[in-house]
C-alpha positions as CSV (number, residue, x, y, z in Angstrom):
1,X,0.0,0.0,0.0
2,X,1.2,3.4,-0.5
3,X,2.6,5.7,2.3
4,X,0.4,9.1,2.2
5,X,3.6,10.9,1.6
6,X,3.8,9.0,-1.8
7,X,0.1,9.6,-2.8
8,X,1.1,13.4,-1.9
9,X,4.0,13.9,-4.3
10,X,1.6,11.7,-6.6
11,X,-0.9,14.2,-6.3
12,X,1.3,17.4,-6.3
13,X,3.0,16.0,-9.7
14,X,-0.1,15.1,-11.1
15,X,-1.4,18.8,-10.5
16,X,2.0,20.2,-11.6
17,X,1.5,18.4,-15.1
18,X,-2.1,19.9,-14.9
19,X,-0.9,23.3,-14.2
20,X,1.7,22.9,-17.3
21,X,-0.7,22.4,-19.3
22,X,-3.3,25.1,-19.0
23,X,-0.7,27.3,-18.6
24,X,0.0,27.2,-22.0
25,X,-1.6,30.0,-24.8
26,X,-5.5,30.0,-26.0
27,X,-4.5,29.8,-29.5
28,X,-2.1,26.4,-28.6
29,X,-5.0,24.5,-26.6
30,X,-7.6,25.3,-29.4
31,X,-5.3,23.1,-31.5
32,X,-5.0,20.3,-28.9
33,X,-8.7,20.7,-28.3
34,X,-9.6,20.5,-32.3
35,X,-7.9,17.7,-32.7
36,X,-10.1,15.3,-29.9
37,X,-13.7,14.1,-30.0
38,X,-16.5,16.1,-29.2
39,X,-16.7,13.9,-25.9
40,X,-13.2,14.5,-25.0
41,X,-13.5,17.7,-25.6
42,X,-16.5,18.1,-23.2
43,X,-14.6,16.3,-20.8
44,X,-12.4,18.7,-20.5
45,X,-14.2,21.1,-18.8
46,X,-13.7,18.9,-15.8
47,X,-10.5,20.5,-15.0
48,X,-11.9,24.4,-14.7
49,X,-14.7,26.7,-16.0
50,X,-11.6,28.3,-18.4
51,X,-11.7,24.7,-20.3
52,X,-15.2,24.5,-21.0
53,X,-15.0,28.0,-22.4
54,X,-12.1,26.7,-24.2
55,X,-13.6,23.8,-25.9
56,X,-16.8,25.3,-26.8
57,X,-14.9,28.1,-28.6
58,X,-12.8,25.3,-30.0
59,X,-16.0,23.5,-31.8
60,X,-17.2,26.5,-32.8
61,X,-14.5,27.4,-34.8
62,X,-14.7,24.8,-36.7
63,X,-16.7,24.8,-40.4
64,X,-17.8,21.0,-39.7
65,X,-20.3,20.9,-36.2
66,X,-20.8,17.8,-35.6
67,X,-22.8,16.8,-32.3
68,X,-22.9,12.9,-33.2
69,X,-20.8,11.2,-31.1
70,X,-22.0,8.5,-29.7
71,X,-20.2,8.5,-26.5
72,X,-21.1,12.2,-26.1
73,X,-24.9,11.5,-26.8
74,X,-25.4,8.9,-24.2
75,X,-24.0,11.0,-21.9
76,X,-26.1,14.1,-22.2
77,X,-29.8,14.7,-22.0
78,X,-31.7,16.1,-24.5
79,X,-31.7,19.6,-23.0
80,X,-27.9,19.4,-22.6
81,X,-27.0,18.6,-26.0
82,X,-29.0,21.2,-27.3
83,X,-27.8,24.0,-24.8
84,X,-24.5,22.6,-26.2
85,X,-25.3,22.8,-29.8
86,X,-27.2,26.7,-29.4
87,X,-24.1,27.9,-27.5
88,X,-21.8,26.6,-30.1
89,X,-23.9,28.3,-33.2
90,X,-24.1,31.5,-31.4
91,X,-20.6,31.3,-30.5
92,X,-19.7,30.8,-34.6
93,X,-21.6,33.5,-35.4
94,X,-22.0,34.7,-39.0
95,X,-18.7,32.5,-39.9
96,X,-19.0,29.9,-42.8
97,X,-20.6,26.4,-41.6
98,X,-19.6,23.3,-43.8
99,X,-22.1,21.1,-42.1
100,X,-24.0,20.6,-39.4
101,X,-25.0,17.1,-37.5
102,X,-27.1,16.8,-34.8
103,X,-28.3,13.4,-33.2
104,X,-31.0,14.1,-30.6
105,X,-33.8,12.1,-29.2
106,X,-36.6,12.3,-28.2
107,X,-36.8,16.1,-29.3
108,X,-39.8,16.9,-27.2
109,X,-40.3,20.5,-26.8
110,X,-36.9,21.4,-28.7
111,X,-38.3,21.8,-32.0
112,X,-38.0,25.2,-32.8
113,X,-34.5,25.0,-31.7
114,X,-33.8,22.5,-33.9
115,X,-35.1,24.0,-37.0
116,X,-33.4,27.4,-36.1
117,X,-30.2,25.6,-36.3
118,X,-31.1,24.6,-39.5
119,X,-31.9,27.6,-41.0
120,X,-28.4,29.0,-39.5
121,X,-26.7,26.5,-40.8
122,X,-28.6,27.2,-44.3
123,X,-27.9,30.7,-44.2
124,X,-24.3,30.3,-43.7
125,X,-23.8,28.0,-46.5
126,X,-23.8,24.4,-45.2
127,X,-23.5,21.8,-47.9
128,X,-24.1,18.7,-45.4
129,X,-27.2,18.8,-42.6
130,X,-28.1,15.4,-41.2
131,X,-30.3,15.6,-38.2
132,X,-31.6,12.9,-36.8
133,X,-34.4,13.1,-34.1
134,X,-35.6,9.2,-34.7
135,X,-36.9,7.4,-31.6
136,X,-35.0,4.2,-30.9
137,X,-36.2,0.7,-29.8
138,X,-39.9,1.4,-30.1
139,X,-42.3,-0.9,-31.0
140,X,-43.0,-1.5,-35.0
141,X,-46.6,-0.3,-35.2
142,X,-46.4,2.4,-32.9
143,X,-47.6,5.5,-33.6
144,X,-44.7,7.9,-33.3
145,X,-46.1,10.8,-35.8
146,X,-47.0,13.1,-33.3
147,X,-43.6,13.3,-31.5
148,X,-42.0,13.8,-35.2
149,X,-40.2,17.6,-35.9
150,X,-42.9,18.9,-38.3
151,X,-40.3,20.2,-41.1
152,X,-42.3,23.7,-41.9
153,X,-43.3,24.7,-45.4
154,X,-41.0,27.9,-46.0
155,X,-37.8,26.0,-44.6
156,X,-36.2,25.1,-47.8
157,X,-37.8,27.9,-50.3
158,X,-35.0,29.7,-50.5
159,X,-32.4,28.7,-52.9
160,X,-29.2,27.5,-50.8
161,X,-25.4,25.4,-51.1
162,X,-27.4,22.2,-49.5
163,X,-25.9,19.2,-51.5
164,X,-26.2,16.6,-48.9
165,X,-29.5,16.1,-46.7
166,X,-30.1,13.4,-44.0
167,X,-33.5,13.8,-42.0
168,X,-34.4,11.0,-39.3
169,X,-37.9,11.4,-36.8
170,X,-39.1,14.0,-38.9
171,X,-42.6,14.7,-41.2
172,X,-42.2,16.0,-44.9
173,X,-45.7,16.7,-45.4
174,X,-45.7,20.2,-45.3
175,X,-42.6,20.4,-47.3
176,X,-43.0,22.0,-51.4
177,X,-42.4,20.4,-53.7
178,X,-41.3,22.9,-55.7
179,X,-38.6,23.8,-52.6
180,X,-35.4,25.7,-54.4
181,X,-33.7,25.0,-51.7
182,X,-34.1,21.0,-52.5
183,X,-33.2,21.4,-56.5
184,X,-29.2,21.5,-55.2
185,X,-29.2,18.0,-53.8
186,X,-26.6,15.1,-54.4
187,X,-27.9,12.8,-51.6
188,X,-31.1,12.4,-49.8
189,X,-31.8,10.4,-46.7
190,X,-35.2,10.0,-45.0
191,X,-35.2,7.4,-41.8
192,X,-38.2,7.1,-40.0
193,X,-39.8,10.1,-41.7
194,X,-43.8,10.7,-42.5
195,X,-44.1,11.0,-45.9
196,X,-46.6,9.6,-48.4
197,X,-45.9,8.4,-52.0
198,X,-46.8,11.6,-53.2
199,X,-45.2,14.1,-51.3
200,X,-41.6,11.7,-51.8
201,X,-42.5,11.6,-55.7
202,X,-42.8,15.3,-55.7
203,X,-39.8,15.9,-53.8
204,X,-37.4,13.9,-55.7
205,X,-38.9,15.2,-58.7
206,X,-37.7,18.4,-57.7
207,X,-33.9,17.6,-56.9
208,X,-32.9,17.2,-60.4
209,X,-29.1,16.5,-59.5
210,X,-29.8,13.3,-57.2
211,X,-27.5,11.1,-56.7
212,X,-28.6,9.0,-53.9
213,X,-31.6,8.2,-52.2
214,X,-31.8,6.1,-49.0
215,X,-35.5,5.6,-47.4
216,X,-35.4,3.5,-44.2
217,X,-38.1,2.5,-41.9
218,X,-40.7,4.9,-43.5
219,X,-43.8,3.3,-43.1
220,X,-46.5,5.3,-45.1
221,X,-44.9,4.5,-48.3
222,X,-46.6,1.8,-50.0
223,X,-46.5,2.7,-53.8
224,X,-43.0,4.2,-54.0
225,X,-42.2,6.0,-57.4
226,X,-38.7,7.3,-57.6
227,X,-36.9,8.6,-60.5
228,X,-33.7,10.8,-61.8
229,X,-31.7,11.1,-64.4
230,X,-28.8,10.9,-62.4
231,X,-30.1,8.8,-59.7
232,X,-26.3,6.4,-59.3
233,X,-27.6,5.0,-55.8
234,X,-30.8,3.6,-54.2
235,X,-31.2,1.9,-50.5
236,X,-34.7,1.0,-48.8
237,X,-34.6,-0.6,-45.5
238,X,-37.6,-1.6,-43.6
239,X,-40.6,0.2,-45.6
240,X,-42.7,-2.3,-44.4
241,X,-45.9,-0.6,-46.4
242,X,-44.8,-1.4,-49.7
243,X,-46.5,-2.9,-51.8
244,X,-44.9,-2.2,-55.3
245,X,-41.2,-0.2,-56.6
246,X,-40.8,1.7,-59.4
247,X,-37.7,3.0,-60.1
248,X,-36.8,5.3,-63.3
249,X,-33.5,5.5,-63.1
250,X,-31.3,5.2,-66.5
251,X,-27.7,6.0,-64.5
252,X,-28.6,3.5,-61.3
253,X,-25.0,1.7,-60.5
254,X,-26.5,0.5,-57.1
255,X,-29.4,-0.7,-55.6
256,X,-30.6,-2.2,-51.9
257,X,-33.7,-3.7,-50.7
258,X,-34.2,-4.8,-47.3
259,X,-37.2,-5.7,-46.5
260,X,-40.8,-7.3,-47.9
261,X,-42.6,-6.2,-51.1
262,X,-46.2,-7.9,-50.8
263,X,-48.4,-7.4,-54.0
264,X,-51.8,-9.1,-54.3
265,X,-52.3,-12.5,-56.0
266,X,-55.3,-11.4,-57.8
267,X,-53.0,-8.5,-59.6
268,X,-51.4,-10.5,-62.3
269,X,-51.2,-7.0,-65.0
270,X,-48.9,-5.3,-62.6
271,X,-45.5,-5.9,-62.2
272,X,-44.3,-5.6,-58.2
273,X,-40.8,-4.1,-59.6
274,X,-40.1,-2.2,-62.4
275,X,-36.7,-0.4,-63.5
276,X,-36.6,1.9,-66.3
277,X,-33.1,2.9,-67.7
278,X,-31.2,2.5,-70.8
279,X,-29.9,-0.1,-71.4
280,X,-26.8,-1.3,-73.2
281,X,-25.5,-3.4,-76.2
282,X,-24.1,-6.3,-74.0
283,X,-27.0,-6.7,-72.0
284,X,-28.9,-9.9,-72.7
285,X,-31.6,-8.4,-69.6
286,X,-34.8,-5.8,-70.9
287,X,-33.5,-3.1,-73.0
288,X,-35.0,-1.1,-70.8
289,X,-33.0,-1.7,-67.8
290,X,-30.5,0.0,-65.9
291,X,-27.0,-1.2,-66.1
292,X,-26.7,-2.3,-62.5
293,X,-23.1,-2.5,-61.4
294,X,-24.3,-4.2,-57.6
295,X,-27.4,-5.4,-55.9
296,X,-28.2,-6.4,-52.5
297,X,-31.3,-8.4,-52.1
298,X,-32.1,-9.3,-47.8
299,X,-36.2,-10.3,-47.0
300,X,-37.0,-9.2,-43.6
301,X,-39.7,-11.7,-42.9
302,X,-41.9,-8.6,-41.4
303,X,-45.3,-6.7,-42.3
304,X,-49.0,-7.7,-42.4
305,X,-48.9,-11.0,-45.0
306,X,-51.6,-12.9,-45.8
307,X,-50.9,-16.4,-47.4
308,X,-53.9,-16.6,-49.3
309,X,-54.2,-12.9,-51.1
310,X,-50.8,-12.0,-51.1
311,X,-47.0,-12.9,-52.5
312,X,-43.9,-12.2,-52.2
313,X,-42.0,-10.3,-55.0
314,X,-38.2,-11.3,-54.2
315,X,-38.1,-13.3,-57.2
316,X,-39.7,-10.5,-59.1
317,X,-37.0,-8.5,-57.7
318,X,-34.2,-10.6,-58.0
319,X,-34.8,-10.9,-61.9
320,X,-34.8,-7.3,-62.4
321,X,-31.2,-7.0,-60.9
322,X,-29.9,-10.5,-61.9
323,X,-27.5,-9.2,-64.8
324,X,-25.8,-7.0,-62.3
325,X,-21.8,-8.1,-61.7
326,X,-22.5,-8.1,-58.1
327,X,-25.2,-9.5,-55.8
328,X,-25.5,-10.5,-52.2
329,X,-28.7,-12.4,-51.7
330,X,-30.5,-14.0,-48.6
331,X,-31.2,-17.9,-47.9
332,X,-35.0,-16.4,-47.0
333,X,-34.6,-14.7,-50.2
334,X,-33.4,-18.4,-52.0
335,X,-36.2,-20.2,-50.8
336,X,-39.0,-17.8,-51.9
337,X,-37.1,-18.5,-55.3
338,X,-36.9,-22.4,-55.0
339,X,-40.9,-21.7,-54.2
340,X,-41.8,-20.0,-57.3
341,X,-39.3,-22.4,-59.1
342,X,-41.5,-25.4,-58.3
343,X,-44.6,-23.8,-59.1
344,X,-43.8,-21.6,-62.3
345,X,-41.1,-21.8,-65.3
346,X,-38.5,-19.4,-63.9
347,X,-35.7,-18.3,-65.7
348,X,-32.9,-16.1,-64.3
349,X,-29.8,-15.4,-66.1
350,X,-26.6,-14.0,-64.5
351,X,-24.5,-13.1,-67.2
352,X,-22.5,-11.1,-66.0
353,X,-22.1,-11.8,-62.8
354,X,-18.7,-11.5,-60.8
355,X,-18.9,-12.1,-57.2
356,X,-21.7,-13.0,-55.4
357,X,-22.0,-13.0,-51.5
358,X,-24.9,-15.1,-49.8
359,X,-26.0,-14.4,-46.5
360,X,-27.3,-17.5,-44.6
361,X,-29.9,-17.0,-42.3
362,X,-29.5,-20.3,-41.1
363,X,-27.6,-23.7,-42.1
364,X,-29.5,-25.8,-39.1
365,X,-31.5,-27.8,-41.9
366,X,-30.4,-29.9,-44.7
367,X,-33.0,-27.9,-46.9
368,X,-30.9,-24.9,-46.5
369,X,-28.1,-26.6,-48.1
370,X,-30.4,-28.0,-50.7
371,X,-31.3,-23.9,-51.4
372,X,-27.9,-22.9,-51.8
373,X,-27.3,-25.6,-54.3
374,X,-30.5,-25.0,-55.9
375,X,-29.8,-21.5,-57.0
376,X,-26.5,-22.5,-58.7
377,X,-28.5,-25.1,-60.8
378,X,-30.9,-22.5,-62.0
379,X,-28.6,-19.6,-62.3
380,X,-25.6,-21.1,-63.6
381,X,-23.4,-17.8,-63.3
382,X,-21.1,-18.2,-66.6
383,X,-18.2,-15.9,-65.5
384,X,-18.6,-16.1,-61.5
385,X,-15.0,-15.2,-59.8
386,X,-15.8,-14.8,-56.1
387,X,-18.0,-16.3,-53.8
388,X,-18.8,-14.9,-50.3
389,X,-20.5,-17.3,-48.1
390,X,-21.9,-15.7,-44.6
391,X,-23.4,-18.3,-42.3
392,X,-24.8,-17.1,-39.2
393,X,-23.4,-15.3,-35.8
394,X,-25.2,-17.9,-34.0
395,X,-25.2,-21.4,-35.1
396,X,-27.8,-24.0,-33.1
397,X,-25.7,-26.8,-35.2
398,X,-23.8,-28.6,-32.8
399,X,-22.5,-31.6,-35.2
400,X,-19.3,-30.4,-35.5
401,X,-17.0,-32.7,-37.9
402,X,-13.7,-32.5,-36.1
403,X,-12.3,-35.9,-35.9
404,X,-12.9,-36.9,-39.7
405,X,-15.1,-35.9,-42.8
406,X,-18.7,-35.6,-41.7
407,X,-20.6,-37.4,-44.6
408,X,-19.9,-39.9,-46.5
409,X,-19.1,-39.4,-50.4
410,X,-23.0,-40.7,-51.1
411,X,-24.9,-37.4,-49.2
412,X,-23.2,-35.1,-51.5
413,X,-25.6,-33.0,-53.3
414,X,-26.1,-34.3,-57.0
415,X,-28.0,-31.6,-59.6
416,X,-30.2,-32.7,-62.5
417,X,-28.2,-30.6,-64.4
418,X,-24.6,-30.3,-63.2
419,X,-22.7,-26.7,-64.0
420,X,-19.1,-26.1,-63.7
421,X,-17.9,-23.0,-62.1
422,X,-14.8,-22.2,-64.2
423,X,-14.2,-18.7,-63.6
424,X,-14.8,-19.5,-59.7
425,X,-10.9,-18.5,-58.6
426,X,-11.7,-17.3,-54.8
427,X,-14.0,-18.5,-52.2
428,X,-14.4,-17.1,-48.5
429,X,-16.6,-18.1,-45.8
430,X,-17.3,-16.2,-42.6
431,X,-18.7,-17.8,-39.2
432,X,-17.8,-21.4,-40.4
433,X,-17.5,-23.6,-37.9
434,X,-16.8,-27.0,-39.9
435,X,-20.6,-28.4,-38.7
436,X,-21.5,-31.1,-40.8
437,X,-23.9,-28.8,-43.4
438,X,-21.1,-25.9,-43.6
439,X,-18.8,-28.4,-44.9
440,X,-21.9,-30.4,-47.1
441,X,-22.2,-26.8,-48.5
442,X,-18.5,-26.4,-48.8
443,X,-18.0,-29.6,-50.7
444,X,-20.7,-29.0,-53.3
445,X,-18.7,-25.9,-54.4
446,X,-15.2,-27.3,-54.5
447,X,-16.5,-29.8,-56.7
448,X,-17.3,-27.5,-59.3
449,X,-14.6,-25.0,-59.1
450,X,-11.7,-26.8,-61.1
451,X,-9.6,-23.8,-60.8
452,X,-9.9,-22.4,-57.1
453,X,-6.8,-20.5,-56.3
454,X,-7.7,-19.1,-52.8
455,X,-10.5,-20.7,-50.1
456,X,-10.3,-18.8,-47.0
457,X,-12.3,-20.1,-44.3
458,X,-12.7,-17.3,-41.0
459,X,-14.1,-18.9,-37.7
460,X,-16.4,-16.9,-35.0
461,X,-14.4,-15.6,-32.2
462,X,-14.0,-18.3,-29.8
463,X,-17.0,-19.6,-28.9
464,X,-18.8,-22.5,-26.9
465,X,-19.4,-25.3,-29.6
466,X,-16.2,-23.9,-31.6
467,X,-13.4,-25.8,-32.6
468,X,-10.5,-23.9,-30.6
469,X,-7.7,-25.6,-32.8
470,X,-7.7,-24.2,-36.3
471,X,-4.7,-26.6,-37.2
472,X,-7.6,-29.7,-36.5
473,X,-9.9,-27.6,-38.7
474,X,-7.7,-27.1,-41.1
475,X,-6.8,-30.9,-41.2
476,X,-11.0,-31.6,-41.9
477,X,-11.7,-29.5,-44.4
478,X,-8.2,-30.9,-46.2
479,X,-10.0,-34.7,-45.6
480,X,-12.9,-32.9,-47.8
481,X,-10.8,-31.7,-50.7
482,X,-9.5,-35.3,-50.8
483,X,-12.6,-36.8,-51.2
484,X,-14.0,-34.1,-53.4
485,X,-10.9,-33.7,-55.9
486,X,-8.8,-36.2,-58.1
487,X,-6.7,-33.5,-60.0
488,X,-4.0,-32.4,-57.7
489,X,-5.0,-29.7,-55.1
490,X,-2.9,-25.9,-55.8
491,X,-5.7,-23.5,-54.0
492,X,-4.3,-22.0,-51.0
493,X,-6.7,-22.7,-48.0
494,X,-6.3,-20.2,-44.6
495,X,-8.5,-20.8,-41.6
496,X,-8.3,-17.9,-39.5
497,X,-10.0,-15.8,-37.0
498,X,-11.8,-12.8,-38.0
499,X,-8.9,-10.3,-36.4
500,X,-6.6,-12.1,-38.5
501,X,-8.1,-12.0,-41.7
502,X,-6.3,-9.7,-44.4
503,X,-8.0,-11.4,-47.3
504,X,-10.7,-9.1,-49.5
505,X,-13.8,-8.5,-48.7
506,X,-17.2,-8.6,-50.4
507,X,-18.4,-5.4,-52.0
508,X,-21.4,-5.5,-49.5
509,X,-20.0,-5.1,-46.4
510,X,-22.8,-3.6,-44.8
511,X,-25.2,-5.9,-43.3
512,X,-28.8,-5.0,-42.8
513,X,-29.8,-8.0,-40.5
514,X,-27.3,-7.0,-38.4
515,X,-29.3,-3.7,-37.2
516,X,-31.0,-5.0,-34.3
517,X,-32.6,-1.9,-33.8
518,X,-36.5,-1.8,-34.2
519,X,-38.3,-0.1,-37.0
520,X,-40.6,2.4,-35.3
């Protein structure tokens, strides 16, 4: 234990390096300060009322105010953060703002400071404003429109430098559509926002330099019509309303759908999903359709469905995107497709498909192999390169094969019409485990990929049920190429852990299942 004397010249030290340090200039600890996040900034203040002057004059200065930070919002209440924010806007005064980001929930009775600080940052040029006033963890039909920031009609009339606009808890229905101060935009976000299908089909009518759109967890859109010349960019996340997507986009690179489009059984004349672009000379797909350079495809298994009037459209979907060169699809999504294979002639053609990333909601059934397989027997993706195979975080499959191959040779999957993957050079799976189905799955691919060059194979962090030994694991999934393979084996195979993976990635590496947070 230490001898008080010690803890003294401890504490007389520690104050002397304290002293040092706000002894030196304004000008020098406005540098230090600029150069920390906004909650170490804040903490700051701890040390005297000359620091919190200090910090606040240091964020101020700045052309980017950003009140985001996560660690700083959970420490503050709603009240705080916005004394925080006013002080720091009045502090900036008429100086340039860049951009502006506020993150504060629930507003409550701070409305009307939050739109003034939109309107400052407006009139001092801003480019960037995201504001996001969204209500966490509330339940998915709750009614949450009357504690949304009522965006007035006059706040983007006048013409402005807004490029980049991010709106979360908010209503758009009073908003022009004729707004000048929309026409600027490159990017549009709206998360949790009340808007109809006519007020978002008049807005982004207006913003002729769009970009990208992004509509998440807005549940009043049902019919959503969405269009732009240069529209690159589309995301929509938990629209649980919708019923039918039309997009008229010649230039769209990029497109994701999570979520459920339901359309009625009864309405065979209308087609759930429709692109409009341009199309190209190589295209074997609708002349009509965009020239998608990726596409992410997740089902959400949520929404109001009734089996006997209504469908799913992920098939719908998935053939309006199929001749993009990069997809990540679902195993949900697979077996809607294996569903509508069955019952109707469905054709899908990949032909230009270069990596494709499948996300495996769960690999605890033999049938979920059987899917996997299944697509490749339809699709037959000519030029595939990479595959991506994501099996779940959690895993209720406890037959791990550790001490010897888990099937015999006779439970390998067998098509009706067998494809060769000939282009297939790469192969990574993430979360394997080396459970009896992973390595059926496995299997089936390295059988039809004569000329793998790389199969990289990244574990869970250890976990109950896990092989701890990646040599043994290593040493199974070897046993499998034996029994799989009679030309001599040259792919390189890694097992590894996911902190020691420095392989590539998949192009999606955003992953919409992984946002446990409710839709409100």
């Amino acid at each position: 234990m230490e001898s008080s004397t010690k803890k003294r010249a401890k504490a007389m030290g520690a104050s002397s390096e304290e002293d040092r340090l706000s002894g030196l200039p304004d000008d020098v600890l406005h540098t230090i300060l600029g150069g920390l996040s906004l909650k170490s900034a804040v903490r700051t203040g701890a040390l005297s009322t000359r620091w919190v002057r200090l910090w606040i004059h240091a964020v101020a200065a700045s052309a980017v105010l950003d009140f985001t930070d996560r660690d700083f919002v959970r420490g503050q209440s709603p009240a705080q953060i916005a004394a925080t924010v006013a002080r720091c806007i009045a502090i900036h005064g008429a100086a340039p703002v860049d951009v502006l980001r506020v993150a504060l929930s629930p507003v409550g009775a701070l409305g009307q400071e939050v739109l003034e600080w939109i309107v400052a940052a407006l009139g001092r040029g801003a480019r960037e404003v995201r504001v996001d006033l969204a209500e966490r963890c509330v339940l998915v039909n709750q009614d949450v429109r009357k504690s949304q920031l009522q965006i007035p009609a006059d706040l983007f009339l006048v013409e402005n430098s807004l490029a980049v606009l991010s709106l979360g808890g908010c209503s758009l229905r009073a908003v022009r559509p004729d707004a000048a101060g929309l026409a600027g935009l490159t990017s549009l976000s709206l998360d949790r926002v009340d808007v109809t299908d006519d007020a978002l089909r008049d807005v982004v009518s207006g913003c002729r330099l769009l970009e990208f759109l992004s509509l998440r967890s807005c549940h009043l859109l049902a019919s959503v019509r969405v269009g732009g010349e240069r529209l690159r960019g589309l995301e929509i996340v938990r629209c649980l309303a919708m019923r039918d997507l039309h997009v008229a986009a010649p230039a769209l690179e990029s497109f994701a759908l999570h979520g459920d489009i339901l359309y009625s059984r009864d309405d065979y004349l209308t087609e759930p999903v429709v692109f409009v672009g341009k199309g190209t000379s190589r295209s074997t797909w609708n002349a009509d359709t965009p020239e998608l350079r990726d596409a992410y495809l997740s089902h959400l298994g949520f929404g109001e469905y009734d089996p006997v009037i209504h469908d799913f459209a992920y098939s719908c979907a998935l053939l309006k995107v199929a001749h993009a060169r990069i997809l990540t699809l679902c195993s949900k999504g697979l077996l809607h497709i294996d569903v509508e294979r069955n019952c109707l002639e469905l054709d899908v053609d990949t032909p230009n498909l270069e990596e494709l990333q499948v996300l495996m909601d769960s690999i605890s059934d033999d049938d979920d192999v059987a899917l996997f397989a299944g697509f490749f027997e339809l699709t037959d993706p000519p030029i595939l390169e990479r595959l991506f195979v994501r099996f779940p975080a959690a895993c209720n499959d406890t037959t791990v094969g550790c001490s010897g191959p888990a099937t015999g040779e006779d439970e390998d999957i067998v098509l009706e019409e067998e494809i060769t993957l000939d282009h297939l050079t790469f192969i990574k799976m993430m979360n394997f485990r080396g459970t009896t189905r992973e390595l059926r799955l496995l299997r089936f691919v390295l059988r039809r990929a004569p000329v793998l060059e790389q199969l990289v194979l990244v574990t869970p962090e250890k976990e109950e049920g896990t092989p701890g030994d990646h040599g043994q694991l290593l040493q199974i999934v070897q046993e499998q190429v034996s029994v799989t393979r009679k030309a001599p084996w040259r792919a390189h195979i890694t097992v590894c852990r996911p902190r020691e993976d420095d392989s590539r990635s998949p192009a999606h590496t955003k992953y919409y299942h992984d946002d446990h947070e409710h839709s409100s």
